[in-house]
Structure formats: C-alpha cells, structure tokens
N, C-alpha and C positions, 0 to 999 in steps of 0.2 A: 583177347584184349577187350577189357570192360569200355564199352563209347564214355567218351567226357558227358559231366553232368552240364544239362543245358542251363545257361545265365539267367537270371532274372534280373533285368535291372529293377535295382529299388530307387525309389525320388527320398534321400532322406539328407537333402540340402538343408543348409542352416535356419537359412530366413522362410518363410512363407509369407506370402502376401497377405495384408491386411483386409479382410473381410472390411466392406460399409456396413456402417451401423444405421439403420432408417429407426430413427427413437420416433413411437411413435405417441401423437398429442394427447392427454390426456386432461380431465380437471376433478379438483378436488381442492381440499383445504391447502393442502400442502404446496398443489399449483399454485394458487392463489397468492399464498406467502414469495414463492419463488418471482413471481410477478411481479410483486409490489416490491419486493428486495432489486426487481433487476431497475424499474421505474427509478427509483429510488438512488441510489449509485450514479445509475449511467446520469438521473438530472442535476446529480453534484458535478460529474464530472464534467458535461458540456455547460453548466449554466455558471459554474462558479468563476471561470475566465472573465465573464460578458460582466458580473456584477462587480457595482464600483463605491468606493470609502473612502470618504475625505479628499474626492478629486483624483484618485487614482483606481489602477484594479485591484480588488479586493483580494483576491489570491495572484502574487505573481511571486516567483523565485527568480528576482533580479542576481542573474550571476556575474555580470559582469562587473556590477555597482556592488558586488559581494554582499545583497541583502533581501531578504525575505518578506514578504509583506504576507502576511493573514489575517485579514481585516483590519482589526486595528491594532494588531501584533506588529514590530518588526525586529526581524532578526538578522544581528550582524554575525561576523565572521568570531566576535568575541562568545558571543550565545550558541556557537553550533555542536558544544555540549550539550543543551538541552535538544537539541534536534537528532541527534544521537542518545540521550536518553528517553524520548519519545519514541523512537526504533525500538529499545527494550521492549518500552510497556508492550508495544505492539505482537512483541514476540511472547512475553509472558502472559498476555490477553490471550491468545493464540493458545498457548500450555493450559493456561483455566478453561477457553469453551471446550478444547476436545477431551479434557481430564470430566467435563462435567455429561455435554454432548455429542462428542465426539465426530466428527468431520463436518461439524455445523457450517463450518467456513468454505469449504470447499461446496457443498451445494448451494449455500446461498448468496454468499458473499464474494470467492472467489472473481477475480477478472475473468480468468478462464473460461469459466462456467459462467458470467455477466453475459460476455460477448458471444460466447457459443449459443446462449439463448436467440440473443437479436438475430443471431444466423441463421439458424432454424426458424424464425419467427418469417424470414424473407424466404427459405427456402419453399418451408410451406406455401408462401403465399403465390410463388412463381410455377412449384411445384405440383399441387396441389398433397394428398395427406397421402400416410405411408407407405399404401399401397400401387396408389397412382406414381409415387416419386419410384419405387422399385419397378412397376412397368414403363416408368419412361425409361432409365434408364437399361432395361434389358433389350427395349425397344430398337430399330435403327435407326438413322438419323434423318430425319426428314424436316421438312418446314416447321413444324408445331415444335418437336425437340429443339430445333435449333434456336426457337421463339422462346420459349422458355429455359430452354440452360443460359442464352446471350440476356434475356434480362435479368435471370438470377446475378451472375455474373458484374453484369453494368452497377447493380446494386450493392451486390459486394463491396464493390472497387470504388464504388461513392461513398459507404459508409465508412471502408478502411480509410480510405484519405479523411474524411473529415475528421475521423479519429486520432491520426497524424497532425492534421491542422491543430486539433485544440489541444491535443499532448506540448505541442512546442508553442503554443499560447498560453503557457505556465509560465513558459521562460521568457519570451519574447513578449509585450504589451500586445493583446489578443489584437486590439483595434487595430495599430499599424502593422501588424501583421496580415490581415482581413487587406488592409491598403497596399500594401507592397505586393501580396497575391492576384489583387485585381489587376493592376500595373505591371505584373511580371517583373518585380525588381526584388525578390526574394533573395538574399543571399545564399552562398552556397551551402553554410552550417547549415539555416533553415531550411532550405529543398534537401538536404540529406535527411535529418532527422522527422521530418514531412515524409518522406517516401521511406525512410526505415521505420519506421513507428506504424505508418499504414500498412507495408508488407507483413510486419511484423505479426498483424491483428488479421487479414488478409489470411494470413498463412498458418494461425491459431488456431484461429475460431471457424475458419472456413473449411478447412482440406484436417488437420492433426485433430485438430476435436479432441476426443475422448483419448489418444494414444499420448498427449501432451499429461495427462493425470495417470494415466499407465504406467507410461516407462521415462517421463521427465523430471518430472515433481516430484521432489525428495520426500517433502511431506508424509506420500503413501508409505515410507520405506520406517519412516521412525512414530510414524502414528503411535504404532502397538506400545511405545514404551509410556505413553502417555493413558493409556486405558488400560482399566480394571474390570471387575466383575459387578463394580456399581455405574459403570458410563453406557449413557444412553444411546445406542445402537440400532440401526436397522436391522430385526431380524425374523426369522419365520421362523414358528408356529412349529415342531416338527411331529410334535405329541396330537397334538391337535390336527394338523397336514395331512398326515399320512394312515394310508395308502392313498398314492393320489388316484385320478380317476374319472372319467366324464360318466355324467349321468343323468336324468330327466331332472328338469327344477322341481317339481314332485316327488322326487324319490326321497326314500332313507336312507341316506350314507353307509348307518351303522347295520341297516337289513341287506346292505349290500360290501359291506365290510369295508367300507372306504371314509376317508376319514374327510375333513371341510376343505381338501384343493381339489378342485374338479380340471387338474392340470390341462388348462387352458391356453398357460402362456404369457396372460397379460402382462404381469410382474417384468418381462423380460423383454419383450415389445417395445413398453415404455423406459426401458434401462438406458440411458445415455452413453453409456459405456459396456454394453451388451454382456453383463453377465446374469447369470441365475442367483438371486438373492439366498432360492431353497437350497442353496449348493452350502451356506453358512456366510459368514464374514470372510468379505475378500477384500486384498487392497484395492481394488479398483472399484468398490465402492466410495463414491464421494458421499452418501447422506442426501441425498435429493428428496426422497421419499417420495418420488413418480411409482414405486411400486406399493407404498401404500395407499396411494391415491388410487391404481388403476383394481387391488386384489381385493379394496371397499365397496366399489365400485359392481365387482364382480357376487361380493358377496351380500350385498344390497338386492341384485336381482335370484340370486338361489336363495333367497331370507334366512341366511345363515349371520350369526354375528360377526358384527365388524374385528379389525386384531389378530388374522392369521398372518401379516404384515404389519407390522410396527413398529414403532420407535418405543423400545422397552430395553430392560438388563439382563446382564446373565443368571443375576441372583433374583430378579422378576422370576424370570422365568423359570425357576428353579421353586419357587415360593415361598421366597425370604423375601422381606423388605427394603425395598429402595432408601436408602445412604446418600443424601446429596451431602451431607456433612460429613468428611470422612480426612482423616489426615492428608491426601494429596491436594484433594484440594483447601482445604484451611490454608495451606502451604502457599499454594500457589495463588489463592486469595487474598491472604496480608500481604505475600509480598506486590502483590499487581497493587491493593489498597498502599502502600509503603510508596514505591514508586511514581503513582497519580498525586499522593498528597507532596511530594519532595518537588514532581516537576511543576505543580501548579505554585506552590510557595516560591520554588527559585523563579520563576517565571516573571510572578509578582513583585517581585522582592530584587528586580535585574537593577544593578545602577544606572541610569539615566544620564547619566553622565561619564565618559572616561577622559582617563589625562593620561600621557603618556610622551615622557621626555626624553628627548634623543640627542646626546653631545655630538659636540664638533668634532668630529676625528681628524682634523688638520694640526692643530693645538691641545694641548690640556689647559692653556691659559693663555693670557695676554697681561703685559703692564701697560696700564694709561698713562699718558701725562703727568697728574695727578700720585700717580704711585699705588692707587686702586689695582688688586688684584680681579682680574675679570674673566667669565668662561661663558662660553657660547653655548647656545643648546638649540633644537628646535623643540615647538612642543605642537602636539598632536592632541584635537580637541575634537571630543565625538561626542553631536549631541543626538543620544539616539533617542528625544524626545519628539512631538509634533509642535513643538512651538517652541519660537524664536528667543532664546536666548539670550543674555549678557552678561558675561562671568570677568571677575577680578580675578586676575593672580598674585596669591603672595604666598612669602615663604613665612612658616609656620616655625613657631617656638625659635628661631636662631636671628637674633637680630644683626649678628654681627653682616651676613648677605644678606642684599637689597638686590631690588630689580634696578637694574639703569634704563631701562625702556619701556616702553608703553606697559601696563600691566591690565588695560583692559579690552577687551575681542569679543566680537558681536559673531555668534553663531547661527546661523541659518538653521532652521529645524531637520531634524531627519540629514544631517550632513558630516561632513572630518572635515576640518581646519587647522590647517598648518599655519606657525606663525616662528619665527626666530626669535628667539627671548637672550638675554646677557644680563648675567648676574654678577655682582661685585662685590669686593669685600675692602673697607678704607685700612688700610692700615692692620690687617689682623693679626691675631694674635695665636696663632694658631699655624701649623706648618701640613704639608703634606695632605691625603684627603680624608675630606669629613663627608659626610653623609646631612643631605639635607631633607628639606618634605615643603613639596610646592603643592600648593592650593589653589582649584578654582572654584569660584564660587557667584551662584547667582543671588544677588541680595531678595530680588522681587519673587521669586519663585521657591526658592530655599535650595535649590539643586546646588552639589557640591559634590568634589572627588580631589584627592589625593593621591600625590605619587610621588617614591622617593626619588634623589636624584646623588651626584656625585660631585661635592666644589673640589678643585685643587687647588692648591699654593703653594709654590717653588721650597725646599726644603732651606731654611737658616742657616747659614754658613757656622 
C-alpha cells in the first residue's frame, strides 16, 4: 500500500495585509506646484469662515434660515437650482481636465491628496525621513518611539479636530461657534459633526492614505472612459528605458547595452500609492508627478536627458503630434463654456424680489355688510435684496377686485414677510372663479414681482 502523500498547507486567504507605503520626500517642479496647490485650498478652506461682508460671514451656509451667503451672493431655498447646477459644471470641469490631463485633480486638487499631504508633512517632521520613519517603526518600543509616535499622534488629532471645527463653521457662524467651544456649550449636532468630520480626516489622510484612491474612489474605475491617445499621462520612456541596469555615472549605456533607467527605484520610493510607473498606466495612479520629479532628479546627476518620466501622450510617444483640439474635448469644452455662461446670467438675472399668495383654506369667500364679495389670503414677501425695502400691493389690469386693507409692507433686507391681505369685489359681475395677478412693487428702487392668485364668487342663482 502506497503512504499518503504529505499535506502542504498553502496560505492562499483572501485578504492580505496591506503593506505601509513610506513615500518618500522629494523636490522638483512638480513638488513645487503640489505645494502651492495644497497652500492654497487648505488657506480657502480655513480662512474663508473667519472673513466677513457687509457685517456678516462671508461664506456661511445658513441651514436653518434656509440660506447661503457667498460674499455678496445670497442664496435662497428658491435659487438651489442654481447650486445644483453649479454641481454640474463641477462634474463637467472634472470630464474636460482629465479628457485634456488626465487625473490632474486627483494629484493636485483632490481633498484626499490636500490632507494626505499635511500628514506626511507632520509625519516627517515627528518622524524624521523615509528611511528613519521605516527604522522606527521596525524598531521596539522604547522612550524615543513612544516620543515621537505620541507627538505625531497629538498632532494628528489637533489638526483632525480643527478641521472639524472649521467644516461645521460653514454651517454654524464660525465666531459663536469658537464661543460656545471655549464655554463648553456646543450643542449636540455641533459636537457630532466636530468629531465626525475630524475622525473622518483622522482616519483619511492619516492611517487609508493611498488605499482610499485604490479601492474607494470611483474616479479610478471610470477614469479610462474619459482618455484617449491624446490625454496627457504619466508615463515612461520604455524605448528609451530599457534594458534597465546600474552602472558608473561615466559609463556608456549603449557600450553596455542598457538603455537611460539605471533601475534605481526612485520613481517608486517617491510613489504615494506605491506602484511602478515603468510597469505602464495603472489606476492607482493619481498624476502627482513625484516620479517625474524624483527620475529628473536622477537623470540630472548621470547627465542623461531629462523625460524618461513624464507627462506626455500615447501618440507623443508614438511620434505623432499632440491634439489638444480634438472632438471630445471641443465637446466637453462648449458644454462646460454653455453651462458657466447660463449659471452666471441666471445668477445675475435672479429676481430680487418674490411674491407668493396663499388662500384661506377655512372659506373660499366671505359676504360683508355691504354685500362686497371678499377672500382672504396671506401673502409671502421675500426680499432677497441687502437693502430695505417698501413695496405697494395692487392687483393688476382687473379693476373690478380691490384691496380692503392696507396695501403697503415695509420689508427688512435679506428677509420673508408674512402679511394677511383680503381682497373684494363691490357688486361683481362675474360668478364663480377668475384668476387675478397681484403686484408688488417698490417705487424708490424699481424692484417689482408678480403672482397669480384665485378670487371666488358664490355661483348666481
């Protein structure tokens, strides 16, 4: 009898652990730009709370007063079409840069990538660089480790929080909010969305990193349908690359049959999302261009030319001519141009005044004393102007209804005024309901709006 063959176990579990990525620092042009982009954002997003216009905050999204302030913008619940058409452009902007450059947004722009910076920026500085932060960490834990991972840490967790603070100082007036947190009298929404919004960046940009543009972000999944053979790409050299190969900065590549990568690695070191650029276009490229900064770098000191890493096309590289003019984007060009010119005209062009009339649902009518047939209404008067108002009401082209009551309302700027209006009619001649058109109108200012309404009158026997 043959012995049984002896077991191997194999480890071929689903998941594997996710290696740390130590990206490591580099400079160049490309840094540079990434820099002044991350400067740049993050001082919109903390500074624009604190700045103030015409006596209030400059950017707030008042939700509960259902309205938007943007400088000297404001937007009601009636305009949140145009705020919703603003989301377009944003998404069609998005279709033209990567139709043109392709993940431009995610290396430079992205939040993801903002905030992943600042963290790295604190890592390093706690850590110290690449190589140091991989020996602490393989290191054990002693005093010096535990001094530098608890200040990394401390710093983390202060920057996550203030980034909380000022997210819910969009919505909430940043100053009384700054005052209620000193005081410990934050409401409960606020402390929630304070500590979800800091965990949130906390848990981002500190620990997911590079795995959040991997396997989260749809972006990388539908990129390809937006690029062509004319979009501008990170890519390597492979004609020019190859045979990779280390050699003396003296040497001749070509006497030694190797081609301009003296496969050293940098490209890959400095990869925030740890892959091989020479490997081709992968989704997990975001566009950073830290590998054409670090492979310039490299070929600066062998005095080889710059460009076996670059931001170039498929048909560059093929040795056809770059196409920024080309039917997808013309496409995606007029309509982003079509879009920016509609929302800035409607924008312009918002009515500054609304009216809006609401019957009695108790009655369709009343008779007076008099024998006047009479109908209730309220009306609703929004002046979404900065300055104080005084509008007449009257009813338009139909003399036979009149107002019985006051017909003039003093509007506060920036405000809705409710007021009960009753309209009559002496004697008419007319049965059943007609359709009327009430006006307000400011004489001193010219501001004016219309809106229909409904009279009734008891049917003639």
């Amino acid at each position: 009898m043959k012995p049984l063959p002896k077991l191997v176990l194999v480890d071929d579990s689903l998941y594997a652990a996710q290696a740390k990525i130590y990206p490591r620092e580099i400079e160049g042009r490309f840094a540079r730009l990434r820099t002044i982009a991350v400067f740049a954002l993050l001082g919109v997003f903390y500074l624009f709370p604190w700045l103030r216009w015409d006596g209030r905050q400059a950017v707030l999204f008042d939700l509960p007063a259902r309205k938007f302030y943007i400088f000297g913008l404001t937007f009601w619940p009636q305009d949140f079409f145009w705020l919703a058409w603003l989301l377009i452009i944003a998404g069609v902007s998005l279709f033209f840069v990567t139709a043109l450059a392709g993940r431009l947004w995610c290396g430079y722009a992205c939040p993801q990538t903002v905030w992943t910076e600042v963290f790295l920026w604190i890592e390093r500085a706690c850590e110290g660089r690449r190589n140091q932060r991989i020996k602490l960490d393989a290191a054990p834990w002693n005093t010096e480790k535990l001094l530098r991972k608890g200040a990394k840490q401390l710093l983390w967790i202060g920057f996550a929080a203030w980034t909380g603070f000022t997210f819910v100082g969009f919505f909430t007036p940043i100053t009384d909010l700054a005052r209620e947190t000193v005081h410990f009298t934050l409401s409960g929404w606020e402390t929630f969305w304070i500590v979800f919004y800091g965990f949130a960046t906390y848990g981002n940009a500190g620990f997911l990193r590079e795995q959040v543009c991997k396997y989260m972000c749809p972006y990388a999944r539908f990129q390809s349908a937006m690029f062509d053979k004319d979009t501008l790409i990170v890519s390597y050299d492979v004609a020019r690359g190859e045979l990779r190969g280390a050699r003396k900065r003296n040497a001749d590549p070509k006497a030694l049959g190797l081609g301009d990568c003296v496969d050293c690695d940098a490209c890959v070191q400095v990869c925030p999302t740890g892959i091989d650029i020479r490997d081709g276009l992968q989704i997990e490229c975001i566009a950073c261009a830290s590998c054409i900064d670090a492979c310039d770098a490299v070929m600066d000191k062998m005095g080889y030319a710059r460009g076996l890493v670059g931001y170039t096309t498929e048909n560059l590289r093929a040795g056809k001519p770059l196409r920024l003019l080309r039917l997808r984007t013309l496409l995606y060009g007029g309509l982003l141009a079509f879009l920016l010119g509609t929302f800035v005209w409607g924008v312009a062009h918002r009515a500054p005044l609304i009216v809006e009339v609401l019957r009695d649902r108790n009655a369709l009518y009343r008779r007076s004393a008099d024998g006047a047939i009479e109908n209730s209404y309220t009306v609703k008067l929004v002046n979404k102007t900065q300055a104080a108002q005084r509008v007449r009401l009257t009813v338009v082209d139909d003399p036979r209804v009149t107002i019985a009551d006051r017909s003039d309302v003093a509007l506060p700027p920036g405000e809705v005024t409710s007021v009960p209006l009753t309209l009559r009619a002496v004697s008419p001649d007319f049965s059943g309901m007609v359709r009327i058109k009430l006006a307000a109108r400011d004489d001193a200012s010219g501001v004016a709006a219309t809106q229909t309404a409904q009279f009734f009158v008891p049917e003639k026997p």
